[in-house]
C-alpha positions as CSV (number, residue, x, y, z in Angstrom):
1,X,51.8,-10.3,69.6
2,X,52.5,-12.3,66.9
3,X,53.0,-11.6,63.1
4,X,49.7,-12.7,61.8
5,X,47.8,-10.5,64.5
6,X,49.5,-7.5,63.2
7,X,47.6,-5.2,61.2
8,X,49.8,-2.3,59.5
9,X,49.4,-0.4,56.2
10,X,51.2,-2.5,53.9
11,X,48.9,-5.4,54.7
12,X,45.8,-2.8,54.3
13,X,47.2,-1.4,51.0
14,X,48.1,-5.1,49.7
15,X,44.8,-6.4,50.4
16,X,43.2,-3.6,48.6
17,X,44.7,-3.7,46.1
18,X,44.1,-7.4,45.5
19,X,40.5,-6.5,45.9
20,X,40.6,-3.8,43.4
21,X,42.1,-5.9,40.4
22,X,39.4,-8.8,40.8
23,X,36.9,-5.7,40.5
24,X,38.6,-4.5,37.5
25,X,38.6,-7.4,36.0
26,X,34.8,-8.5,36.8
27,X,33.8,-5.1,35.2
28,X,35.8,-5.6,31.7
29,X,34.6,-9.1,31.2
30,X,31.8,-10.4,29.7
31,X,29.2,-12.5,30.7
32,X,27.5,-12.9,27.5
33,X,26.9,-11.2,24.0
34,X,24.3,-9.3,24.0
35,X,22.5,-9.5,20.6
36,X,19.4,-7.8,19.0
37,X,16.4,-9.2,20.0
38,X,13.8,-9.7,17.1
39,X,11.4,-12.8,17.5
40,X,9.1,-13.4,14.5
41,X,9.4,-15.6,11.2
42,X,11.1,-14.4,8.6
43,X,14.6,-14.0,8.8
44,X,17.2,-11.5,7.2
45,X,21.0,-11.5,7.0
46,X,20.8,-13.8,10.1
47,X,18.5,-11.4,12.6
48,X,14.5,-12.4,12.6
49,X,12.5,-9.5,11.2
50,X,8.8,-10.4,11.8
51,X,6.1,-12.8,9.9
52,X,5.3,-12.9,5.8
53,X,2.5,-11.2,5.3
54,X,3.0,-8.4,8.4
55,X,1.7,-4.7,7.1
56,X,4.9,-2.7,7.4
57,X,3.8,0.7,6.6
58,X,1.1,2.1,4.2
59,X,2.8,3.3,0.8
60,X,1.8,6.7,1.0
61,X,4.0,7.3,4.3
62,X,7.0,6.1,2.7
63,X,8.3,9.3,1.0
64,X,9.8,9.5,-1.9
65,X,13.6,10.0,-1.6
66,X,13.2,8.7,1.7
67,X,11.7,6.1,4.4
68,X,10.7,5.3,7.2
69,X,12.1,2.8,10.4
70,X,9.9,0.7,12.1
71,X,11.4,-0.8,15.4
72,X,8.9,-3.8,15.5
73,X,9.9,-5.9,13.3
74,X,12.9,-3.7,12.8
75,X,12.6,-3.3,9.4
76,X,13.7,0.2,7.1
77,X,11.2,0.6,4.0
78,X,12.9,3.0,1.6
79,X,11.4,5.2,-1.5
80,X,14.3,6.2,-3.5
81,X,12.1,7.0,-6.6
82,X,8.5,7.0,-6.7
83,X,6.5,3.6,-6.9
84,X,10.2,1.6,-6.1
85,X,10.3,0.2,-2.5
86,X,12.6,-1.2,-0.9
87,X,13.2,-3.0,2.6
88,X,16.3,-3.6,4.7
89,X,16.7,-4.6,8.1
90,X,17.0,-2.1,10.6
91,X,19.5,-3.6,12.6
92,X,23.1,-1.8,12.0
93,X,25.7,-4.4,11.3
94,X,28.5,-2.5,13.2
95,X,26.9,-2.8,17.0
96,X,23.4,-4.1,16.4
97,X,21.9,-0.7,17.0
98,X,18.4,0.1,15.4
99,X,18.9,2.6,12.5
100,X,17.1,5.9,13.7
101,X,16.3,7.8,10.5
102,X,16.3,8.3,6.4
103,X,17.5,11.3,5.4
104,X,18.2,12.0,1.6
105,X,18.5,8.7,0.5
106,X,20.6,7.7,3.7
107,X,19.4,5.8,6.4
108,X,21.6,6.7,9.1
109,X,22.6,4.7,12.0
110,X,22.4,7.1,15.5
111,X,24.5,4.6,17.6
112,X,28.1,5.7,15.7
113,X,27.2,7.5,13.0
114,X,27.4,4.1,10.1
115,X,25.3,5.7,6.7
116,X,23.8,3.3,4.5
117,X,22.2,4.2,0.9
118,X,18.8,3.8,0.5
119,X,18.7,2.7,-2.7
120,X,20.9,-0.7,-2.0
121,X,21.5,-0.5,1.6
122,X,25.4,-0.5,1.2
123,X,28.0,1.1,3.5
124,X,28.2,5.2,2.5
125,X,30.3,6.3,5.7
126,X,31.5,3.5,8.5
127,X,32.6,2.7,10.8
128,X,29.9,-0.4,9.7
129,X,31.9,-2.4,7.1
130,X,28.6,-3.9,5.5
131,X,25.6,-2.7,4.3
132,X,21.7,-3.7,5.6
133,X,21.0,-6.6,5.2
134,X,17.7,-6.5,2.0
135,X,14.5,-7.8,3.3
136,X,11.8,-9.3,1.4
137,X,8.8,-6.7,1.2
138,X,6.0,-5.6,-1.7
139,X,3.0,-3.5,-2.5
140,X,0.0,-4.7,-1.7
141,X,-2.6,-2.9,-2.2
142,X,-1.9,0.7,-0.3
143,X,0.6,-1.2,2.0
144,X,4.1,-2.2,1.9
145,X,4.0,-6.1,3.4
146,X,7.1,-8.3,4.3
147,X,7.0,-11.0,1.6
């Protein structure tokens, strides 16, 4: 028989092997970035947050010391003293998660753990390194509206 027709275990265990890294490799790579997706037309700190004008939330279920998120457009409207109301984007800068809650004038991010103050939306605890992004938003009438 000749050499090539040979199959033994070092041949086996070399071709695996070769098979093994390319799947390795495939796995760690990338294709593509995947980014928040928010379509609408009003943009904030570079992610689209929805239209002017969209009714957000109605004022009296923003509470005071606190907020609320809403995932569509992902938007965080804040109460940090009563009648002042504030909007950031709900988007955490550290992995593009959606921020899951406000808690005692912290919206906190579920993702990593990233607490932002609702008063500003700077960086309380990382690891984000910047805060949330402000958006544009006003009372009108009993609703909080993107402006």
């Amino acid at each position: 028989m000749s050499e090539f027709g040979v199959v033994n275990r070092r041949n086996v265990l070399a071709g695996t092997g070769i098979v093994a890294v390319g799947v390795v490799v495939a796995a760690c790579s990338s294709s593509a970035d995947v980014a928040p997706s928010a379509t609408a037309d009003s943009a904030i700190g570079g992610t689209s947050v929805g239209a002017t004008g969209t009714v957000l939330a109605a004022v009296a279920d923003v509470p005071v010391g606190g907020g609320v998120v809403i995932s569509d457009p992902p938007v965080v409207v804040t109460q940090p003293k009563a009648g002042e109301v504030k909007g950031f984007t709900a988007i955490c800068p550290h992995a593009g998660c959606l921020v899951g809650s406000v808690t005692k004038d912290e919206i906190i991010c579920p993702c990593h753990g990233s607490r932002f103050s609702a008063v500003d939306g700077s960086v309380i605890a990382g690891p984000a390194e910047q805060g949330l992004a402000a958006a544009a938003v006003s009372v009108q009438g009993t609703n909080v509206v993107l402006v």
